[in-house]
N, C-alpha and C positions, 0 to 999 in steps of 0.2 A: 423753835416752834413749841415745844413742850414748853417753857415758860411761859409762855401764853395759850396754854393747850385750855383753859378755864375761861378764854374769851369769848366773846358772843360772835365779835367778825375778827380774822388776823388778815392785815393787806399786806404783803412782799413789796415791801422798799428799797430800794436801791437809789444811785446816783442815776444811772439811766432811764429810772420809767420816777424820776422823783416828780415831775410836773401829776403824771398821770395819778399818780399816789395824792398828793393832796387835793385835787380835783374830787375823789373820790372820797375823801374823810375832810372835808374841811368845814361839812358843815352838822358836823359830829360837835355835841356839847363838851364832852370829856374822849381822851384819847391817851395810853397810855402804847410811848414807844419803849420798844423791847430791844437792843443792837444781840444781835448773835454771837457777837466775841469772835473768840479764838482759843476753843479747847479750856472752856470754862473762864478765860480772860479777856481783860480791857483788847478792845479793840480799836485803834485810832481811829481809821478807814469808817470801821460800825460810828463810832460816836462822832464824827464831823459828818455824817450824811444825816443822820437825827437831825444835829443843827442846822443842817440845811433846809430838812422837812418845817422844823421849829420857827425856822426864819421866814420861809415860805407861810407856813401858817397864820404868822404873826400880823400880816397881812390883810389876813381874813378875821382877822381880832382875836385871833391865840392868844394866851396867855403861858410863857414856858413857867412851870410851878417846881420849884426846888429846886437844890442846888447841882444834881444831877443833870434836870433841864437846863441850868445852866450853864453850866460846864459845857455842854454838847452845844447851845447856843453858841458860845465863845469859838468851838473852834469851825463853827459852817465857814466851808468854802464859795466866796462869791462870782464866780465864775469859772466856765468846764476846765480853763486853764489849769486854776487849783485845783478843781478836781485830779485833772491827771495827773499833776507829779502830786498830789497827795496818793491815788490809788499806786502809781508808779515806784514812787519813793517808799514804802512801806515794807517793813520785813516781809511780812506773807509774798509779797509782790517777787520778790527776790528768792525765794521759797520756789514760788511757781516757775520763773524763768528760769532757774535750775534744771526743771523736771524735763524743761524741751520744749520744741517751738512750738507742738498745738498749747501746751498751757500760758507761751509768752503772747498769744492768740488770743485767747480767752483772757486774758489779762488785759489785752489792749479795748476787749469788748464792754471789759467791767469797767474801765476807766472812763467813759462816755457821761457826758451829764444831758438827761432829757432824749435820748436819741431811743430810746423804745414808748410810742404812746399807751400802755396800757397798763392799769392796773392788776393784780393778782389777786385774787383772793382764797383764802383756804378756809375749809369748811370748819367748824367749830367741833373738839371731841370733845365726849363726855368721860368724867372723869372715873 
């Protein structure tokens, strides 16, 4: 969120509310996605849900712009399948089923594609 703390709108993406996310910015001229990482690093999980939004957008006559955009295009997952052993199969994933079954819990919620209809939005700080 700080990395876009200079945005006018920030919408919370995920693979679970990703329908309700582009509904809500799709018909945005320019849109810059932000993936949150992992402790200041690449996050696969972050950058194939991008591609997802990106693919989804694309739709609506997006345009993904650079090579970042397209990297993240490349690896969107096309169905919830993917999704899951994408969110499943992932370090972090294995991180969390470590800690105990409410975060193997919470793991199985975040692995969902489209199963929350609503978008998020967070309010814009000043700098």
């Amino acid at each position: 969120m700080l990395a876009a703390r200079g945005a006018q709108r920030r919408v919370l993406a995920a693979f679970v509310n990703a329908a309700a996310v582009v509904e809500r910015v799709r018909h945005e001229r320019q849109l810059t996605l932000v993936c949150a990482g992992k402790l200041g690093g690449f996050s696969l999980e972050d950058a194939a849900c991008a591609g997802l939004l990106l693919a989804r957008l694309e739709l609506h006559g997006g345009v993904p712009d650079g090579p970042s955009a397209r990297l993240a295009r490349a690896l969107a997952p096309r169905a919830a399948d993917e999704v899951r052993a994408l969110v499943e199969g992932a370090s972090h994933a294995r991180e969390l089923r470590s800690m105990g079954a409410a975060y193997a819990r919470d793991l199985a919620l975040c692995a969902g594609l489209d199963t929350h209809p609503r978008a998020f939005e967070v309010a814009a700080t000043r700098p």
